[in-house]
N, C-alpha and C positions, 0 to 999 in steps of 0.2 A: 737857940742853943746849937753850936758846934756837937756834931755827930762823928764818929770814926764812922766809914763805910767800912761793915761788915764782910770778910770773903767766906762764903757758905763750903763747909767738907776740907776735907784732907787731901791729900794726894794718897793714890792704892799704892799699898804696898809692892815689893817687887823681888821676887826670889829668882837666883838664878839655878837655873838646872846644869847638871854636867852635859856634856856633848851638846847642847843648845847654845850655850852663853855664845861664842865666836861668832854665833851666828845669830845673835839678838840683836846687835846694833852696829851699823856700819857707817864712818863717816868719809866721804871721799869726795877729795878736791879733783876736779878738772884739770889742774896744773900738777899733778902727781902729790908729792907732798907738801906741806902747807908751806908757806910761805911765811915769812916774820913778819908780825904787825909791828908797826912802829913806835915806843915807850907811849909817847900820847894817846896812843889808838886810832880807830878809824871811824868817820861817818861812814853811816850807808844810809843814800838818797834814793837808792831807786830797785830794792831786790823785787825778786819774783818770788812766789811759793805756790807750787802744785800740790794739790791734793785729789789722792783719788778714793779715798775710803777704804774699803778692804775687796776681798774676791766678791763679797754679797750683793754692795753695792753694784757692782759691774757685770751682777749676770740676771735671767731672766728669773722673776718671782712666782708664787703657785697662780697666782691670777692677775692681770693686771699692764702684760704685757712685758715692762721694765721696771725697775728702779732708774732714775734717770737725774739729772745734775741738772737747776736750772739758775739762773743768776739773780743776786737780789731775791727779795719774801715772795715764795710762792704759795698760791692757795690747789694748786694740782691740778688745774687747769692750763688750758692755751690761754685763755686770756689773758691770764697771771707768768705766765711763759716768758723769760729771757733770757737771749744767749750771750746779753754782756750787760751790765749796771754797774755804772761806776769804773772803780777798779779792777775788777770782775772779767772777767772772760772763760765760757764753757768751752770745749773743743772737743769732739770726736778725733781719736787717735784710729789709723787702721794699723793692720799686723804689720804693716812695712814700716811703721814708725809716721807715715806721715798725716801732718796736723790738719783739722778743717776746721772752722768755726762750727758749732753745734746752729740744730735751728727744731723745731718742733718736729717738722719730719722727719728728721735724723736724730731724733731724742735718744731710740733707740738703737743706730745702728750697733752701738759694741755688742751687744746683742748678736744680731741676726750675723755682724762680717766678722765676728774674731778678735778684735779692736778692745777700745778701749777708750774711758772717756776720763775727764780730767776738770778740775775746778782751777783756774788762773789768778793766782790777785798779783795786782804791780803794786808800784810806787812803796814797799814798804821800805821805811825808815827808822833809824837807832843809832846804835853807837853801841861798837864792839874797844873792850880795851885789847891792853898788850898780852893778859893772859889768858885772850879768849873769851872770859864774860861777855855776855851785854843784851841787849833786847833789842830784836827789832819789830815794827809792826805794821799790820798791815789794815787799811781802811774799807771795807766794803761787807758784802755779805751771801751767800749761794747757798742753795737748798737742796737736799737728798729727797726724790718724788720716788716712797718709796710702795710699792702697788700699784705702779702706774698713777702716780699723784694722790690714792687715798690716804697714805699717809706723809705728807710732808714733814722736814723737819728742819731748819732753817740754824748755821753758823756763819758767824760776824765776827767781824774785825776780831782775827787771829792775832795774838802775839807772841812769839818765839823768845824762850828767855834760856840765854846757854850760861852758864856757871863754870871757874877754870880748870874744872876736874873733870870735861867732858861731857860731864852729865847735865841734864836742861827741860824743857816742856815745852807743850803751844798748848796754850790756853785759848779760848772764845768764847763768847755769848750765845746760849745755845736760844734756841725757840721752838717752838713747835705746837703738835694739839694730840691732843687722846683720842685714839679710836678702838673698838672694837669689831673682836668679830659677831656681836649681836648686830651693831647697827654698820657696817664697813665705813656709808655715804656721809656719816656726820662726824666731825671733827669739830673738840670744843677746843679754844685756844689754851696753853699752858702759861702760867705766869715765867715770864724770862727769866736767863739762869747765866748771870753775866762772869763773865772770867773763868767759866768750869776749863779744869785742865781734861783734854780731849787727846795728847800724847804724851808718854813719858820716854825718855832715851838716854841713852850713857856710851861712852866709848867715843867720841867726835872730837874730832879735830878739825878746826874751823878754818879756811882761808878766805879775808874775805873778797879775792883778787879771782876767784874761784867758783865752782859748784858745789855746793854740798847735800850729799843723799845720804836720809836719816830714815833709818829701820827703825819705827819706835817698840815699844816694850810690848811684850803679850806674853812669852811662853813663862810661865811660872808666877804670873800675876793673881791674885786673890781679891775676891771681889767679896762683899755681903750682900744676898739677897734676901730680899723681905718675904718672912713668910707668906705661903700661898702663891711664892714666885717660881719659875723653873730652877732646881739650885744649879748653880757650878759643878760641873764633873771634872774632878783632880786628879780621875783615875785613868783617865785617856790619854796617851798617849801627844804630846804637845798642848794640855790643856793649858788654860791663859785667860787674861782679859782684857779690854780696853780699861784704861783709868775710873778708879771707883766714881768720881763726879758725873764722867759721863754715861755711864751705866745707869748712876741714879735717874740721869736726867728721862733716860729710854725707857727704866721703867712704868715712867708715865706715859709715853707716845703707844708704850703695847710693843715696843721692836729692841727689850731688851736683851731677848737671847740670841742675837744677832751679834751682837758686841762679845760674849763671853763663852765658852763652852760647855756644854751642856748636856753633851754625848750621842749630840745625834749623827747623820747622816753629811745635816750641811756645816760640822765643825772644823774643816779643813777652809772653807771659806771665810772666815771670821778674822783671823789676824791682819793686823792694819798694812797697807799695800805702805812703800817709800815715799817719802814726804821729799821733796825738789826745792833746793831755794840756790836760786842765783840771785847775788849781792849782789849783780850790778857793776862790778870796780867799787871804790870806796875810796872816799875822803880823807885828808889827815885833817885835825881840827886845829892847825896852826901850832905855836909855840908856847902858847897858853893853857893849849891839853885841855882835854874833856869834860874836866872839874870847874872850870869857869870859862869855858869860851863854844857852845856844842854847835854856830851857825846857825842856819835857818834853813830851818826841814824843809823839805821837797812841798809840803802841803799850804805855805804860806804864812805861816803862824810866825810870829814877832814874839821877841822877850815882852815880857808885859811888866808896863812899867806901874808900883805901887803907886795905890790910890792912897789918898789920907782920909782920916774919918769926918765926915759931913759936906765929902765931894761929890754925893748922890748915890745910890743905890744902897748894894748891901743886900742880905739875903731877905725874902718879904717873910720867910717863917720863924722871922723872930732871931736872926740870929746877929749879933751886933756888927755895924760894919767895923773892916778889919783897916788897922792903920798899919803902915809902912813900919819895914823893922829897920834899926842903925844900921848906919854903911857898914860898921866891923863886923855886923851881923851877916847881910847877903855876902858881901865877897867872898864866903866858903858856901853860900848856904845851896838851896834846888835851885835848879834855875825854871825859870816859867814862860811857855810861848802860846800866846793866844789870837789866832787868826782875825788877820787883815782883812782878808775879803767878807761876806758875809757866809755862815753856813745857812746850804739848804739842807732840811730835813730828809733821810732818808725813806725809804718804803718802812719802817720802824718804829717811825715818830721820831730818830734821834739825832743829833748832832754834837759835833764837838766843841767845846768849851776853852780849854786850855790842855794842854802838854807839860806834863811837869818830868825832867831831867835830874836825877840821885847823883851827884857827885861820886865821879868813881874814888877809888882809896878809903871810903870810909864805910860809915855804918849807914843801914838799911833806913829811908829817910820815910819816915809816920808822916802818912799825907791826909789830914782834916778836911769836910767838905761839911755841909748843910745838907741833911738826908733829904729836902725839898728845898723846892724854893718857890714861890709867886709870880704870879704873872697876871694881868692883867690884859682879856683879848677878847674883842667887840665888846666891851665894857664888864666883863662876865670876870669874875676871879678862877684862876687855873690854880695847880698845884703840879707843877712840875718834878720829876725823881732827876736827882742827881746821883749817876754811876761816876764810881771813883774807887779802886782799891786801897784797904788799909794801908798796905807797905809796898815800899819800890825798893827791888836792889839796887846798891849799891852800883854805880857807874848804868842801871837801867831806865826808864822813864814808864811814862804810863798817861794814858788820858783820862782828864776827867770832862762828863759827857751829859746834857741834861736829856731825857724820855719825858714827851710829851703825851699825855693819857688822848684815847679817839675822839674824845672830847674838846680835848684842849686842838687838834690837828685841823677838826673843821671849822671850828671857829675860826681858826688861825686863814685858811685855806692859802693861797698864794699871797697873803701880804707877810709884811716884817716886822720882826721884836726883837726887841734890843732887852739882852736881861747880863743883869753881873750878876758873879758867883763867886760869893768871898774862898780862899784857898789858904791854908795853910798849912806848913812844910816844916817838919823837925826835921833838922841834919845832924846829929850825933848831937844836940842838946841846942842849936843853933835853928832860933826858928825865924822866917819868912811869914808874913802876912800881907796879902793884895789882894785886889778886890778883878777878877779877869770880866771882862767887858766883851761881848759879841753880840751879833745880831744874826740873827736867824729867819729864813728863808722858806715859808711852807710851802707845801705843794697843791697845786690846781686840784 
């Protein structure tokens, strides 16, 4: 049976304070003021997005040496230590601005020189309309080593979603494990916490020809903390907090009053430092516009063309295979791209499946997936999780992604499996059914 993928939490509320607001959110192009996007709108193949956390991240902790930035899932160790995977790139910043690749020994300089460290993802990709909206996203994953590696805590594939009133989010996949200060050394892993919104912002103005630096949301945010937790202090002066999701998510890692104010000493470090994304330049999507014609993202993925039913596969939990909808059907409907090459599994267990594209101009497009699916690997039955969000805006996209349990990864080890994952896509009443076809790539 077809499952809607569930999205866990709210977004936190957001009040504005007087004398604060001007200076809550700032968006600013490199070319001065924005620039007009074109009626069709624009691809973007190839943005960047910096991220550095807040002051906490970036300075030295009670023990531990640093909090430090590492690329791809880290266990907080050197041997788990990377200073690029994938799309990914860590860099030590000095005070004169200039950039170095990070490396272990240098985990810590912003530390000891004054500096500054920074998380890198390229290649992200979307599509921005003419009023600004759109998503774009970015593929990879980097970790906060926070105690000098005792506590790790691991975001993935960010996606940036702006809305044409300025205001927007970046959502991710959070990870991580629980520690205490009873036991520091042991760390039990956390069940994944996919699409938690991790910024909230308003006031931007986008170009996508441009830079844009995003102040996300803090002073006048309200969070709920569970009793027996540190509460929020409202009464201090610039009190605030990061997004209720991701708070929830730290109140399991032990580092959630790092995120929120609390009235202590270190509450001026806690508001989130500027979020960096350069688009890259940007594409027009032809004469056809954005609603039927989006290209072919940077990542290699192809429209995928519908299977019909009893062409093989289909989801193995039972769910029926999906047959092809009429042509009057797709020509408004999502459009669907499902990579060409084969996907390799990341440090995660995950890859991607297919891209699914909302028709911009209309209504928010209900994307159905199989909350599992089967697999068959060294003769053993798997049960694979299929991530996929309930709803895509309008003119936004989104992927949907299978997670393979540690089970299913060594069995798999470096060979390949081919699995489909039925998809299907309401556009304002207008639905798509296909069956998306990949093969995937385990690691040694």
């Amino acid at each position: 049976m077809f499952k809607a993928v569930q999205r866990r939490g709210t977004r936190g509320s957001v009040m504005a304070i007087v004398g604060l607001a001007a200076a809550a959110v700032v968006g600013v192009s490199s070319a001065g003021a924005a620039g007009p996007i074109p009626a069709g709108g624009v691809n973007i193949t190839a943005a960047s997005l910096d991220w550095l956390g807040n002051q906490e991240v970036q300075s030295a902790p009670p023990f531990g040496g640093s909090n430090y930035l590492s690329a791809g899932l880290s266990g907080g160790t050197e041997a788990s230590y990377r200073a690029t995977e994938g799309n990914v790139a860590i860099y030590q910043v000095s005070s004169s601005g200039a950039e170095s690749l990070a490396a272990w020994g240098t985990r810590a300089a912003h530390v000891s020189g004054g500096g500054k460290q920074l998380a890198r993802l390229s290649a992200g990709h979307g599509h921005i309309a003419a009023d600004g909206s759109g998503t774009v996203a970015w593929e990879g994953s980097f970790s906060v080593n926070f105690y000098g590696g005792l506590v790790p805590f691991t975001i993935a594939d960010p996606e940036l979603h702006l809305a044409a009133d300025g205001t927007g989010d970046l959502s991710a996949d959070l990870e991580g494990c629980s520690a205490s200060m009873v036991n520091p050394n042991e760390c039990v892993p956390l069940a994944p916490d996919p699409d938690a919104v991790i910024a909230t912002f308003g006031g931007v103005t986008v170009d996508p020809a441009g830079t844009l630096t995003i102040q996300p949301d803090y002073a006048g945010v309200e969070v709920t903390i569970p009793e027996g937790g540190t509460p929020q202090n409202r009464e201090v002066a610039g009190w605030g907090a990061w997004p209720q999701e991701f708070v929830d998510f730290q109140q399991q890692t032990g580092l959630s009053s790092y995120w929120y104010s609390s009235g202590g000493g270190a509450d001026p470090k806690k508001p989130p430092l500027p979020l960096t994304i350069d688009f890259g330049g940007a594409e027009s999507p032809g004469p056809e516009g954005p609603g039927t014609n989006l290209g072919t993202p940077e990542d290699g993925t192809k429209p995928a063309e519908p299977k019909a039913e009893g062409s093989g596969g289909g989801s193995s939990s039972g769910a029926p295979a999906a047959t092809p909808a009429p042509a009057a059907q797709t020509a408004m409907a999502a459009r669907v791209w499902q990579p060409e090459a084969p996907q390799k599994l990341d440090a995660r267990g995950v890859a991607s499946v297919a891209r699914v594209a909302c028709p911009a101009g209309a209504a928010a497009c209900r994307l159905v997936v199989p909350e599992r699916t089967a697999a068959r690997i060294a003769g053993k039955r798997h049960l694979l999780t299929v991530l996929a969000p309930e709803r895509i805006k309008a003119g936004g996209s989104a992927k949907v992604r299978v997670r393979l349990a540690p089970g299913a990864r060594a069995a798999l080890g470096a060979k390949k499996l081919t699995l489909r994952v039925p998809i299907v896509v309401d556009s304002g009443g207008r639905t798509s059914k296909l069956i998306a076809e990949v093969t995937i790539v385990g690691r040694a």
